[in-house]
C-alpha positions as CSV (number, residue, x, y, z in Angstrom):
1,X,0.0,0.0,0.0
2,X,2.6,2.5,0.7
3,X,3.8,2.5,-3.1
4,X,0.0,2.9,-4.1
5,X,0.4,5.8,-1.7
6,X,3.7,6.7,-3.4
7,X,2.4,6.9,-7.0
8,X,-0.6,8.4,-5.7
9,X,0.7,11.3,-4.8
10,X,4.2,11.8,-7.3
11,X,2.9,9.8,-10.4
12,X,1.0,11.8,-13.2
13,X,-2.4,12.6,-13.4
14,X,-3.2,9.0,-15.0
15,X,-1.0,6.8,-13.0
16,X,-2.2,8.8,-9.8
17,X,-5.8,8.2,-10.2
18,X,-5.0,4.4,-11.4
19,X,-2.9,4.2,-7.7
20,X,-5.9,5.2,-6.0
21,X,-8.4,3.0,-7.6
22,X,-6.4,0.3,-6.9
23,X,-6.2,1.7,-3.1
24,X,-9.7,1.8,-3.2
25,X,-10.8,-1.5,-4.3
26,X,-8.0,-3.2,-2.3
27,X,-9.6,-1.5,0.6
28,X,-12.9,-2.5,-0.9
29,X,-12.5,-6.2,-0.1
30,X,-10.4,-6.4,3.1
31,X,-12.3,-7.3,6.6
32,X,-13.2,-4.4,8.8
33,X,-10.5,-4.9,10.9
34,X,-7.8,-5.2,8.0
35,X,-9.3,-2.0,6.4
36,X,-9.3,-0.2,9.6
37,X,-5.6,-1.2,10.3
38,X,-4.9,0.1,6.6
39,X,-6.5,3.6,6.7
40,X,-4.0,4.0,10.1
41,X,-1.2,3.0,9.2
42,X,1.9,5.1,10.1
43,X,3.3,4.2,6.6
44,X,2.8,7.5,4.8
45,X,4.8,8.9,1.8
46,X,7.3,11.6,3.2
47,X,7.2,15.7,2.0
48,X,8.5,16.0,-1.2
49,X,12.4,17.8,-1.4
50,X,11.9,21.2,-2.6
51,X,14.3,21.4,-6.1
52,X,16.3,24.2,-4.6
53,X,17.4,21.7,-2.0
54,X,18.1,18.8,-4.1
55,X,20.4,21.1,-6.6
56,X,22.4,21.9,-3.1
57,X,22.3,18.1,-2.5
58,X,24.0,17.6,-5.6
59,X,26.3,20.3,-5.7
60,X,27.7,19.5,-2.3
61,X,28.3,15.3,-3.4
62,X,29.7,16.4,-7.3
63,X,32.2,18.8,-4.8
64,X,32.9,16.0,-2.2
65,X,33.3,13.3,-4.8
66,X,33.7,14.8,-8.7
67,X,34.5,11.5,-9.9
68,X,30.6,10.1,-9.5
69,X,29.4,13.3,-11.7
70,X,31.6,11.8,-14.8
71,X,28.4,11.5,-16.9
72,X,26.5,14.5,-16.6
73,X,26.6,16.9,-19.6
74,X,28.2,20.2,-18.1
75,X,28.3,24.1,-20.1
76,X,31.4,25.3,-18.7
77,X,31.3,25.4,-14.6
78,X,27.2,25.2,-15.1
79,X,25.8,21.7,-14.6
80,X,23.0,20.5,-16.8
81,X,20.5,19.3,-14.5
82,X,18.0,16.6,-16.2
83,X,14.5,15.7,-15.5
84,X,13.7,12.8,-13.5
């Protein structure tokens, strides 16, 4: 359930609402009890990182450790960064 939950919330709009159907029907068929236990569970897809932050991230391990940035196109000192 928690990659349901995952893809729920980062997927697109299509894989999103296919997460949650699934959610929903899986929820659908479970005992009271089950279903109960699954709408509380502490297992819950964390904030995402704000793209400013994850840049940082990035610039502070290509600085700490230039040899694992090998394959990523660069423009002079500026670093390409791709889409996910």
């Amino acid at each position: 359930m928690l990659g349901l939950r995952w893809v729920a919330d980062r997927g697109d709009s299509a894989l999103a609402y296919g997460a949650r159907e699934a959610a929903t029907r899986i929820a659908a068929v479970l005992p009271a009890a089950l279903r109960r236990e699954l709408e509380t569970s502490a297992l819950l897809v964390g904030a995402r990182a704000r793209p400013a932050c994850l840049l940082k991230s990035f610039l502070e391990k290509r600085t700490a450790a230039s040899a694992d940035c090998m394959s990523i196109p660069r423009t002079g000192d500026a670093v390409a960064v791709l889409p996910a």
